[in-house]
C-alpha positions as a printed Julia matrix, in Angstrom:
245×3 Matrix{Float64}:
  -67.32  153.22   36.93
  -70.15  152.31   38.94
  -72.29  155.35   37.81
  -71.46  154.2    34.31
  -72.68  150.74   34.94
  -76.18  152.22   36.57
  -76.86  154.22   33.52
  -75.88  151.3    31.0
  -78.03  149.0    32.85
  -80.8   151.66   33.35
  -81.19  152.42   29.11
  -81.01  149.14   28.43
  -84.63  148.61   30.18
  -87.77  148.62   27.63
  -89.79  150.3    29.12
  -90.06  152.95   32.46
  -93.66  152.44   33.13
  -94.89  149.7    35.68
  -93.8   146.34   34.49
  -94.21  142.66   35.54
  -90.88  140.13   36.42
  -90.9   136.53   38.09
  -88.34  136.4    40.3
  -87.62  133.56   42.84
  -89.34  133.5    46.3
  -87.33  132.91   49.6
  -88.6   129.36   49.64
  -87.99  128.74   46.06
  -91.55  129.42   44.75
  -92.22  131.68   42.05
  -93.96  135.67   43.36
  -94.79  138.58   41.23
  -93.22  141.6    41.89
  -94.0   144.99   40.12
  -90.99  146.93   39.18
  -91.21  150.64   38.18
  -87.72  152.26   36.89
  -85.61  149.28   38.84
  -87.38  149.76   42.23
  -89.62  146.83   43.4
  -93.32  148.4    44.71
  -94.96  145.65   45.78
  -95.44  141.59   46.12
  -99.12  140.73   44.9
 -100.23  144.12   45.89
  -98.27  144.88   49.5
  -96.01  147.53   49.78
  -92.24  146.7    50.52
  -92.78  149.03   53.81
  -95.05  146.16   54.84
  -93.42  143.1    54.29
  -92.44  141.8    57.28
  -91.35  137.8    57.73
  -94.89  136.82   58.72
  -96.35  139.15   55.68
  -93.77  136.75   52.99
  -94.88  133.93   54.73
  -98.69  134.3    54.16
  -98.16  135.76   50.69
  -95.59  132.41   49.74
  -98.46  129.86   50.96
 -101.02  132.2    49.08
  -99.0   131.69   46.39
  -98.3   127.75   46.42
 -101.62  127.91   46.84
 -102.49  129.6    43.48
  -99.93  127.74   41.32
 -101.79  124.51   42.75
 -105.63  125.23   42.08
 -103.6   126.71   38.58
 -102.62  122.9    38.21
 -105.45  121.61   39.31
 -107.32  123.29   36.83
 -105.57  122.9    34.25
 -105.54  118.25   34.94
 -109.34  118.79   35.01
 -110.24  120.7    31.43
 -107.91  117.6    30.16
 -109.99  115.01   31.29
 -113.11  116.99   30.73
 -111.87  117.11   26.85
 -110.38  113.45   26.98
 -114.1   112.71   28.77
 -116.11  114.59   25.97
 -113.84  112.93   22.97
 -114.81  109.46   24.31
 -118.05  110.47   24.59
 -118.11  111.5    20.79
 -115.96  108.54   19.24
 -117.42  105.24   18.52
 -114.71  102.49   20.35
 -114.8    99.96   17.87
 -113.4   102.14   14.52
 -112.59  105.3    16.04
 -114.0   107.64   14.4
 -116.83  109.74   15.2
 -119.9   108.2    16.27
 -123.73  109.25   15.76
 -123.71  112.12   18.8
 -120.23  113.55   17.55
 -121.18  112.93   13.89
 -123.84  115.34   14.76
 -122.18  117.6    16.52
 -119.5   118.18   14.11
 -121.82  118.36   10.65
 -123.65  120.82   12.92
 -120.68  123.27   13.01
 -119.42  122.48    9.49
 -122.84  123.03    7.86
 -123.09  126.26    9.76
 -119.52  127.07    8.43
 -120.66  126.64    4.72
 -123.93  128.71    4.51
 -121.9   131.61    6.09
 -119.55  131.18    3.09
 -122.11  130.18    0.84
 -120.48  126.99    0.06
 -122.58  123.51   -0.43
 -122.5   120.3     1.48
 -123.41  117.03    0.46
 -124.02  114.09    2.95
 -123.02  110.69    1.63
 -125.16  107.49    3.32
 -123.34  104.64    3.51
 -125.71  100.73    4.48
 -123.31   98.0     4.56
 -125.38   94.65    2.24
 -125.41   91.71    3.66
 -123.35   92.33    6.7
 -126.31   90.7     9.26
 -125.29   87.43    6.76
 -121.65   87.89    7.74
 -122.52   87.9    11.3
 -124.84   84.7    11.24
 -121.81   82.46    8.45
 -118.54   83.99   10.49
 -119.4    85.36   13.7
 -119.43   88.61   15.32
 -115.46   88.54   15.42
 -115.87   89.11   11.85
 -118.41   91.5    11.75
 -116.41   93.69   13.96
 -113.59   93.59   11.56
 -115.32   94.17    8.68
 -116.92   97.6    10.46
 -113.49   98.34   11.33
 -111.87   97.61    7.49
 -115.16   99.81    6.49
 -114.4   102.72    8.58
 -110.46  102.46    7.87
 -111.1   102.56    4.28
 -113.77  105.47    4.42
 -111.8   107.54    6.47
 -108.63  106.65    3.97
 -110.97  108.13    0.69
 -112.11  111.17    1.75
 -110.1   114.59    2.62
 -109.17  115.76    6.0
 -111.91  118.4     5.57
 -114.8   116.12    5.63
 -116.48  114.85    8.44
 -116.76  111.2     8.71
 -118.86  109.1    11.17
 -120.14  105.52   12.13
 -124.22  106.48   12.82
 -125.62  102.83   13.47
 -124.85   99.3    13.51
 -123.77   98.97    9.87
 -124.78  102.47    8.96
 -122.07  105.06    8.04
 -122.27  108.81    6.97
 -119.92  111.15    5.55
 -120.34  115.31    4.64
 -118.23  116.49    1.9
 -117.86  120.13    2.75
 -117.46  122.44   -0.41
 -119.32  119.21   -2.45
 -122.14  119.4    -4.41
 -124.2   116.48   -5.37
 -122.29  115.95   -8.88
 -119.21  115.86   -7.5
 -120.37  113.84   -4.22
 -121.28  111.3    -6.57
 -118.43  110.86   -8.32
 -116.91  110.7    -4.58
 -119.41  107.81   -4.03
 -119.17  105.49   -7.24
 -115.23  106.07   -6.5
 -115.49  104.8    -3.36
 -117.76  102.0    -4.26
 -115.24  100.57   -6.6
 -112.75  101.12   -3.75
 -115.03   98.57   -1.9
 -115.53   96.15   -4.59
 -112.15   95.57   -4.11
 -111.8    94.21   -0.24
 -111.18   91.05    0.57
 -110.8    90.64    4.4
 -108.55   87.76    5.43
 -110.85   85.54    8.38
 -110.18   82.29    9.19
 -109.2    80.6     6.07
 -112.03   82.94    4.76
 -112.14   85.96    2.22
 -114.78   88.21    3.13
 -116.06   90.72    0.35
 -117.72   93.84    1.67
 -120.72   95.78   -0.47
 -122.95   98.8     0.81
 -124.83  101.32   -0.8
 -125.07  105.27   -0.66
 -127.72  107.8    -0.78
 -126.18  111.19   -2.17
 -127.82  114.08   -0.18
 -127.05  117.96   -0.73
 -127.83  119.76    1.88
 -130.57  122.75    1.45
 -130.43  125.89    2.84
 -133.86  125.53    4.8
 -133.23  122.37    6.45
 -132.09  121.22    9.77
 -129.59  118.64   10.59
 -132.35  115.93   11.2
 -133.84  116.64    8.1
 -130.98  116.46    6.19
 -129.76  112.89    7.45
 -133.51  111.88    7.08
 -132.97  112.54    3.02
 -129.51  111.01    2.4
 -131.1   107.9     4.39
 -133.88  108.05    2.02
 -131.77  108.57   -1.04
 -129.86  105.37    0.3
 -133.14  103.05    0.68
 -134.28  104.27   -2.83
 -131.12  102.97   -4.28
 -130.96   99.93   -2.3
 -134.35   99.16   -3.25
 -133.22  100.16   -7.58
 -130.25   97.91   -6.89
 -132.86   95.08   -5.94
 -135.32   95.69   -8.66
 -132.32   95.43  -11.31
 -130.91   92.11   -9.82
 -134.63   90.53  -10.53
């Protein structure tokens, strides 16, 4: 019976070359022990021939030792990455501001000329907002920005990369966009715009802005490429001007 249960529990084992198995210490830590065909070799490399009490004690406080620096490890790359997202968000919307707008247009324009895909950066200047500040405060302003951002972020796909560059001044890149269709994204989003009316104060404040439509050339860098969707946004600030003579 008993040579029957050896075999059964022998073939049901995956494999007969070395193998690894947890198993619970003596002082109810964790130690790795290498099995080969049922019989243990070794804890963390020393034989069984060699593992006297004092030998199991060194290796269990080795091994608390491990599982701790393990732990502490593993508390420190979360605060690095919780350090490094603050670092990259603006606080008062959220989203991403200048440094991690950057940063992530960086990686997604990279992305796109690998697949030969275009990107279009979308410039976005708030009108009038220093007027909001000076008739309702900066209370207001700050929830105006924050309306702005909500409603940006709201418009455009997950895909894109959205970010609040300045004091008024927001940008978007439409990945996979080219400037036709960013365009249509834009006058969309204008009308979207045209349509807020933010409660303050026994107040209704209307928000405008304008956007410069930039694709993104093959040959440029990412300065040079917010530099020309800025541009494109003065030239149309400045037509918008000219037209309301």
């Amino acid at each position: 019976m008993t040579s029957k249960s050896n075999t059964k529990s022998t073939n049901q084992m995956p494999h007969k070359d070395v193998r690894l198995r947890i198993i619970d210490d003596f002082v109810n830590a964790p130690r790795m022990e290498i099995i080969k065909d049922g019989d243990p070799l070794n804890i963390y490399g020393v034989p069984q021939s060699e593992m006297t009490p004092l030998v199991r004690q060194a290796l269990s406080a080795m091994h608390k030792e491990i599982v701790t620096l393990k732990n502490e490890r593993t508390r420190l790359k979360a605060e690095l990455r919780d350090a490094l997202a603050l670092a990259d968000t603006d606080p008062l919307t959220g989203i991403l501001n200048r440094r991690g707008f950057e940063r992530e247009i960086t990686r997604a324009i990279s992305f796109a000329r690998r697949m030969n895909v275009e990107c279009t950066l979308l410039f976005f200047d708030l009108n009038g907002f220093k007027q909001i500040n000076d008739t309702y405060g900066h209370a207001a302003g700050d929830i105006v920005i924050k309306e702005f951002a909500k409603k940006l972020s709201e418009n455009l796909r997950q895909s894109d990369v959205v970010g609040r560059v300045g004091g008024d001044e927001f940008m978007a890149l439409l990945v996979k966009a080219n400037k036709e269709e960013a365009t249509h994204k834009a006058e969309q989003f204008n009308e979207v715009i045209k349509n807020i009316a933010i409660p303050y104060k026994n107040n209704l404040i209307g928000v405008k802005c304008t956007i410069g439509v930039h694709t993104v050339k093959q040959d440029e860098n990412i300065v040079q490429a917010i530099t020309s969707a800025d541009k494109a946004m003065y030239a149309n600030k400045l037509s918008d001007k000219i037209a309301s003579l």
